[in-house]
C-alpha positions in Angstrom: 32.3 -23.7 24.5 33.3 -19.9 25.0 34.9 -19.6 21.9 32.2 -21.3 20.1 29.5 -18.9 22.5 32.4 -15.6 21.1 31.8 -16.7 17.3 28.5 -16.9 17.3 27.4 -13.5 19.3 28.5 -11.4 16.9 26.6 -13.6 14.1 23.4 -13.5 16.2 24.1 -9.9 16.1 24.3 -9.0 12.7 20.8 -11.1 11.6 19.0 -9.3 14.2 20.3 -6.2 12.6 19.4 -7.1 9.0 15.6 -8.2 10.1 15.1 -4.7 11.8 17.4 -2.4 8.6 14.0 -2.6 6.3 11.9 -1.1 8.9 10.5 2.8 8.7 12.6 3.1 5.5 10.2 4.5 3.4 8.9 8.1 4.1 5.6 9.3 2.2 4.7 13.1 3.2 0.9 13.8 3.4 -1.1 16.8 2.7 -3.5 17.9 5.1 -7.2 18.6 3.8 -9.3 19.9 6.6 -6.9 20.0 9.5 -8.1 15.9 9.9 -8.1 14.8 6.9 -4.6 13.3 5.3 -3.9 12.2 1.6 -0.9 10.4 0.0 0.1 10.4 -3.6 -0.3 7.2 -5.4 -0.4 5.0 -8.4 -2.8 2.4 -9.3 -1.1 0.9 -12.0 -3.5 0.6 -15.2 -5.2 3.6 -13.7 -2.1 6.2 -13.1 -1.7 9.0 -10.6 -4.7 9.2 -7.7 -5.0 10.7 -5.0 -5.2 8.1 -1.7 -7.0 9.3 1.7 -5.3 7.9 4.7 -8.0 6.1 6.3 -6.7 3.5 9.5 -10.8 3.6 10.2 -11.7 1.7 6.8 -10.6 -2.1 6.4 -9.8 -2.3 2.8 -8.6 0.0 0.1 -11.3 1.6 -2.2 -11.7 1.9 -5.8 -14.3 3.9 -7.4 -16.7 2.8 -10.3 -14.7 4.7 -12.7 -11.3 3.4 -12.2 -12.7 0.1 -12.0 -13.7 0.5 -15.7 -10.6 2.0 -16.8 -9.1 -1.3 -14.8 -11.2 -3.7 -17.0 -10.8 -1.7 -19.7 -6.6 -3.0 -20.0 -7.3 -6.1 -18.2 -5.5 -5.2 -15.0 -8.4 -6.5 -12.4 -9.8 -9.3 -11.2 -13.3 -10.1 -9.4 -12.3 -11.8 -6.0 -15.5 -11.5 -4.1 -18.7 -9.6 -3.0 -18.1 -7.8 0.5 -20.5 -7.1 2.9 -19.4 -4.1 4.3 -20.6 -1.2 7.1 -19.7 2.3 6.4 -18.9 5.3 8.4 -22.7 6.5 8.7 -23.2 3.1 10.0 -25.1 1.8 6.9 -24.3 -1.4 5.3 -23.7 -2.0 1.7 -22.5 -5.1 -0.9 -19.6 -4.3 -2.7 -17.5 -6.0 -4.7 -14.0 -6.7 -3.9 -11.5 -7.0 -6.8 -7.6 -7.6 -6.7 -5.3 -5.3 -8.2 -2.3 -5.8 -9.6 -0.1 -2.9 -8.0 -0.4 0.0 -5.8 2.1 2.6 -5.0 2.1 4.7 -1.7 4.1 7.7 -2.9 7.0 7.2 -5.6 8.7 4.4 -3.1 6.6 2.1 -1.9 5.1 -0.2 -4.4 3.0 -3.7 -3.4 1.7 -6.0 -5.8 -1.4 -7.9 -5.6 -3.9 -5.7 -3.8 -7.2 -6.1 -2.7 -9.9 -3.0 -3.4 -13.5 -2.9 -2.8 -15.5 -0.9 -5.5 -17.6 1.3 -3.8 -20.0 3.4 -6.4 -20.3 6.4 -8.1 -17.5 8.7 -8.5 -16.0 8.2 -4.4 -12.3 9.2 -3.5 -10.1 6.4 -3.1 -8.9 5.3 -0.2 -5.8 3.6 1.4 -7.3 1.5 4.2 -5.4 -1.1 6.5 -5.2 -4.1 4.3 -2.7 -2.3 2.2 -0.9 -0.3 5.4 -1.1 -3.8 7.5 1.1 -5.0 4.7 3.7 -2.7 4.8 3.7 -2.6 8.6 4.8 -1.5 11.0 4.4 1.9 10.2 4.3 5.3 11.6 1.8 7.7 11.1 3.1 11.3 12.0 1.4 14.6 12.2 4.3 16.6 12.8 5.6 16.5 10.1 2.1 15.0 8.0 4.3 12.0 7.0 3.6 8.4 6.5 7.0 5.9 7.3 6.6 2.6 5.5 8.4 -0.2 6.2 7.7 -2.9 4.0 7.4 -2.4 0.0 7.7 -4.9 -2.4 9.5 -2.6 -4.7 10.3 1.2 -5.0 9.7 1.0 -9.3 6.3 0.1 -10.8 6.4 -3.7 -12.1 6.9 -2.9 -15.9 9.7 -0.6 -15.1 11.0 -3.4 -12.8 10.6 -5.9 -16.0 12.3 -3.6 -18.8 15.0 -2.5 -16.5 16.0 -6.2 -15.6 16.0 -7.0 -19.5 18.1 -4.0 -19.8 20.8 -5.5 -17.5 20.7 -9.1 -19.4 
């Protein structure tokens, strides 16, 4: 029974290691707007480059009407639902809800399938916790502004994924 109790610590071992060697792998820096307000880089693929606002206060990502358009436009958007939603001033406003088909946070972090409600007009976009919640646990550090990621589902957009494994057949 030793032995057997010998052979499989160090097994044990090693699995608990490889859950916890994904985790806070993926560092994002922020800019500071405002001395409280913090922005990533990002990618909304169909849409390019934008500009995300760290926001742990909203619920769900946000779109605005205009990248929604560009979004329909190539066919990379799907209506989901309609969303009751409050906002900051404490109002409370319908919008719609649509999924995505990729996000990045940063250059590294790239998750597929994202949900983002449409709020009008011409609004910033915003990373809100349905997207960080995903790629929890993460740390959110003012000293350096950096946001640590730990789980992406890629670090390359999903065509670049697609060409570079046809590359390799």
């Amino acid at each position: 029974m030793r032995r057997f109790i010998r052979l499989l610590t160090p097994l044990l071992a090693g699995l608990c290691t490889a859950a916890l060697a994904g985790e806070f792998n993926t560092p994002i820096d922020m800019r500071v707007k405002g001395g409280t307000t913090y922005y990533v880089p990002g990618q909304i693929a169909g849409a390019g480059a934008v500009e995300l606002m760290v926001d742990t206060g909203s619920g769900y990502m946000t779109i605005n009407e205009d990248i929604l358009e560009t979004l329909r436009a190539g066919g990379q958007v799907r209506f989901l639902r309609t969303l009751r939603g409050r906002l900051a001033n404490g109002n409370e406003l319908n919008v719609p809800v649509y999924l995505l088909e990729s996000v990045s946070i940063g250059d590294a972090c790239w998750l597929h399938d994202v949900e983002a409600a449409v709020f009008p007009g011409n609004t910033r976009p915003i990373l809100g916790l349905n997207v960080l919640q995903r790629a929890a646990p993460f740390i959110f550090s003012f000293e350096p502004p950096r946001l640590v990621l730990s789980h992406c589902d890629g670090a390359t957009p999903p065509q670049a994924a697609e060409v570079a494994a046809l590359q390799t057949d």
